[in-house]
C-alpha positions in Angstrom: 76.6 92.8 95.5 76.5 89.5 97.5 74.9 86.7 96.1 72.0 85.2 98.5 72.7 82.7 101.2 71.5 80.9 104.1 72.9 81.7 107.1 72.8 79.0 110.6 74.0 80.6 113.9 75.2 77.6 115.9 76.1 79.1 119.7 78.4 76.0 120.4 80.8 73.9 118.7 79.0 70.4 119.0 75.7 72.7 117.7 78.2 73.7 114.7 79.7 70.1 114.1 76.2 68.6 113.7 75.0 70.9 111.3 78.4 70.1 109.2 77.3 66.1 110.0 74.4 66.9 108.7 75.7 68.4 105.6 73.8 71.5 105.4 76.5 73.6 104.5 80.2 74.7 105.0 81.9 76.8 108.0 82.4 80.8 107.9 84.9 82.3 110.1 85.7 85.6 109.9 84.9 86.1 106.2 87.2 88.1 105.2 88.6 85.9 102.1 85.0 84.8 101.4 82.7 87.7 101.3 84.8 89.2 98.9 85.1 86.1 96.5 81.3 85.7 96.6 81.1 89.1 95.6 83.5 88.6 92.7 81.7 85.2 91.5 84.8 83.5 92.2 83.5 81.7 95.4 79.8 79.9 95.3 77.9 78.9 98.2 74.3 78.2 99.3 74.8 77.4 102.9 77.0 78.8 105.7 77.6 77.7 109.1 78.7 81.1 111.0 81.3 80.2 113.6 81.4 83.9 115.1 79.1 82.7 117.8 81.4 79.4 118.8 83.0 80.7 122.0 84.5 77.2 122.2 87.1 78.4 119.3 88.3 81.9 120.2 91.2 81.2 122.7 94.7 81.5 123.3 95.9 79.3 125.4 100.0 79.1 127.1 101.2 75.9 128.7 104.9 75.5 130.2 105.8 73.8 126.7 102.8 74.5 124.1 100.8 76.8 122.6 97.6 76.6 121.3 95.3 78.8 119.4 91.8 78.1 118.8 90.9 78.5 115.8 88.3 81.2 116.3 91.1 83.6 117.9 91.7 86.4 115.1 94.8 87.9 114.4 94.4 91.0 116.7 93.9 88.7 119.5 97.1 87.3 118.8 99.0 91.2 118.6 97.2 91.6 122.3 98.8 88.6 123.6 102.1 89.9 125.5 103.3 86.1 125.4 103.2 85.8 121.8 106.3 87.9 120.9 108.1 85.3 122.5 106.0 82.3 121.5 105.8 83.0 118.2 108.1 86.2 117.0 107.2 85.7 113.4 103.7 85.0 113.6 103.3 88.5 115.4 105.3 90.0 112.5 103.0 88.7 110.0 99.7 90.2 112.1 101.2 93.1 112.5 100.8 93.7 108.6 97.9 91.5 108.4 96.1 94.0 106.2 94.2 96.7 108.0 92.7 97.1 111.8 89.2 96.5 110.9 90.6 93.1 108.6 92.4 91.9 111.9 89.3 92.3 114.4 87.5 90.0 111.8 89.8 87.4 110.5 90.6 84.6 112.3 93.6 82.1 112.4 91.2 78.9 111.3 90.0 81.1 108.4 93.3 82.3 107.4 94.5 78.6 107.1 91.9 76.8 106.4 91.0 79.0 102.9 94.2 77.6 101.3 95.3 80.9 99.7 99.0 80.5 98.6 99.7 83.8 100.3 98.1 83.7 103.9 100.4 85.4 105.5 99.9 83.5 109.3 100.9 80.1 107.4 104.4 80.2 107.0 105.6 81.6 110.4 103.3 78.7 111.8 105.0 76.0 109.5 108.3 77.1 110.2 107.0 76.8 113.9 106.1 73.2 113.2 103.0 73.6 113.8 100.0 71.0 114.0 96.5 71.1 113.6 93.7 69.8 115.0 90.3 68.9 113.1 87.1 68.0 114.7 84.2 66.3 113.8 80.8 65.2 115.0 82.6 61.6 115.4 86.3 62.9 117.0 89.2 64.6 116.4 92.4 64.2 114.3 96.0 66.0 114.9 98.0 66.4 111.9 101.2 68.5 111.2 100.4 71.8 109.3 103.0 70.9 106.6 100.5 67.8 105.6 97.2 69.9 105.5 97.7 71.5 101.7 96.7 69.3 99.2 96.3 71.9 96.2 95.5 75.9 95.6 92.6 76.1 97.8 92.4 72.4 98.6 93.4 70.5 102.1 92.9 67.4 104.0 90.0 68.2 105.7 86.5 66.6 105.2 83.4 67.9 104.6 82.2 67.6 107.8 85.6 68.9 110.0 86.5 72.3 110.9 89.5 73.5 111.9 89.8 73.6 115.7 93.1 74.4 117.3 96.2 75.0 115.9 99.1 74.4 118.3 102.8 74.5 118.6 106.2 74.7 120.8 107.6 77.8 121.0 111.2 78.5 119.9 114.0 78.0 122.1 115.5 81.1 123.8 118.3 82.8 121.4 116.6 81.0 118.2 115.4 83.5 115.4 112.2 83.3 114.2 111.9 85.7 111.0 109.0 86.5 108.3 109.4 89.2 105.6 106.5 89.8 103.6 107.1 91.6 100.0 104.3 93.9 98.7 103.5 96.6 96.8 102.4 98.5 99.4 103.6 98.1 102.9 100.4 97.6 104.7 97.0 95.9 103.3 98.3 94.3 100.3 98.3 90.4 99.3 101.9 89.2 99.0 104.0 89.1 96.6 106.6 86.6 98.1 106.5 85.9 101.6 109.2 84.1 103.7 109.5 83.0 106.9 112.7 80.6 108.7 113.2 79.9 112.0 117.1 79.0 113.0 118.1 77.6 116.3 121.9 77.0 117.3 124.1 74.4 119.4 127.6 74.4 119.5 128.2 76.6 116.9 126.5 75.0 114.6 122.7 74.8 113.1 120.9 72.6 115.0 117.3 73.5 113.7 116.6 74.9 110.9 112.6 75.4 109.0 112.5 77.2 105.6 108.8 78.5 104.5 107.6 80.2 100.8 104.2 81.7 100.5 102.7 83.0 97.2 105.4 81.3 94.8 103.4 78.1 94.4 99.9 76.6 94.5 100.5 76.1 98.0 102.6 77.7 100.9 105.3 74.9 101.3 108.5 73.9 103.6 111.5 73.6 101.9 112.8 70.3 103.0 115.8 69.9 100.9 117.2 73.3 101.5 116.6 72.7 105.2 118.6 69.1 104.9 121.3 71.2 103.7 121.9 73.2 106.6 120.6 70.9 109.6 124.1 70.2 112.2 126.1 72.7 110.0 128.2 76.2 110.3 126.2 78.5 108.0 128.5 80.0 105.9 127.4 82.4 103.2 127.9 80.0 100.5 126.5 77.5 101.9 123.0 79.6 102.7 123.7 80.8 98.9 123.6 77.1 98.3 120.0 76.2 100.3 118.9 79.7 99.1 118.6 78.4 95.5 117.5 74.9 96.3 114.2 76.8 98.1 114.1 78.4 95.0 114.3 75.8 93.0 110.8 74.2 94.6 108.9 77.7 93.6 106.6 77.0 90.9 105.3 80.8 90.8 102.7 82.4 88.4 102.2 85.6 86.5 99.5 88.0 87.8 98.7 91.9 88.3 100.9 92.1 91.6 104.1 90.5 89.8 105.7 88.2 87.4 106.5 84.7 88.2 110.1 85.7 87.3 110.3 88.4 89.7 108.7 85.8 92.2 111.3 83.1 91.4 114.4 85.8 92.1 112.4 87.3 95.3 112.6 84.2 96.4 115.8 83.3 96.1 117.0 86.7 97.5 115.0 87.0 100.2 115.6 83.4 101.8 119.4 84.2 101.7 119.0 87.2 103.6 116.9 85.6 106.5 118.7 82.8 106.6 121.8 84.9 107.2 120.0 87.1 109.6 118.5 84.9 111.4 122.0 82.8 111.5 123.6 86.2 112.9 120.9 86.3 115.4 121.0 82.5 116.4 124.7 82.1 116.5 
């Protein structure tokens, strides 16, 4: 059963930033992640500010050379979006096996980045988007990039009276690949096991972008910058993605748990990054 908690309502987002001023407890989204960790005893909380209500957040919005999602949108608003296969190919990947329907009408974006979880599946496909973030407060706003917000498992750069407002990014240039592949035991409604996303763009024959993202091998989803260095204004050969496909590796710091071993993780992925990396290469090129 859940443990008892107060609930506030606020109807719109300056209503829902003064009651986080105020300190009178901390913002629910979808609740997905949370309900279930309060009912396991491994979240605790007195206090929620429900941001269901907050029609301010739940947007998608497409300009000539941005995108932004509030942070109230859930996951299948983004799957009903016709522009987002084209905006953000791997982040409609990822929703589309986002666990199940009734999940995906709940969750939002904002929740699914903002609870920190090592494998939200929405994070890397927006990292390797370079995406940023936007925080409000009672007092302003601050933009960030998404690669800065994770701190620790579970922990990030916000304060304890911020939210997560908007998340926003460019979208890909035309014949760039955007790519996630999400390993699980199951193919639908299961927390990863290693998930991967890259995005590869390509000038002249060459790599002009590349962006590398691991979920669920580390206490944080994370880009793999030196990997990425190694490919940036290069032909991708195979050894050379062989190459970058072992440095990502080599920044997993995985665990042991019931869904896999941290060995398996580590060779997943190393395996896995080569072979998006040479598909979306193939695609790009």
């Amino acid at each position: 059963m859940l443990p008892r908690f107060e609930l506030s309502q606020p109807q719109t987002l300056p209503e829902a930033l003064k009651a986080l001023a105020g300190g009178v407890g901390q913002p629910l989204a979808g609740g997905t992640n949370l309900f279930p960790d309060l009912r396991g005893g491994r979240e605790k909380g007195d206090t929620f500010i429900s941001l269901s209500q907050v029609g301010e957040l739940r947007y998608i919005e497409h300009t000539d050379n941005r995108v932004t999602l509030g942070s109230g949108a859930t996951i299948s608003d983004i799957l009903r979006d016709p522009q987002m296969k084209i905006a953000a190919p791997a982040l409609v990947a990822a929703s589309d096996i986002f666990a199940g329907a009734m999940v995906r009408n709940a969750a939002t974006i904002g929740g699914n980045v903002c609870c920190g979880s090592p494998s939200a599946d929405s994070v890397p496909p927006l990292l390797t988007l370079g995406a940023d973030v936007t925080l409000a407060s009672a007092s302003g706003e601050r933009t960030l990039p998404l690669d800065e917000f994770y701190l620790d498992y579970k922990k990030t750069v916000m304060k304890p009276d911020e939210l997560l407002a908007s998340i926003s990014w460019t979208p890909p240039t035309p014949g760039s690949a955007h790519l996630f592949y999400k390993l699980s035991r199951r193919k639908g409604d299961a927390i990863t096991i290693t998930g991967i996303s890259v995005l590869v763009e390509a000038e002249g024959g060459k790599c002009k972008t590349v962006r590398i993202a691991l979920g669920s091998v580390a206490p944080t989803i994370f880009r793999a910058h030196e990997a990425e260095g190694m490919l940036a204004g290069r032909v991708l050969t195979s050894e050379l993605i062989e190459e970058a496909a072992q440095s990502a590796a080599g920044q997993c710091k995985p665990i042991s748990d019931n869904r896999a071993s941290a060995e398996y993780r580590l060779l997943t992925a190393h395996s896995l990054t080569r072979r998006l990396l040479r598909q979306a290469w193939k695609q790009a090129s």
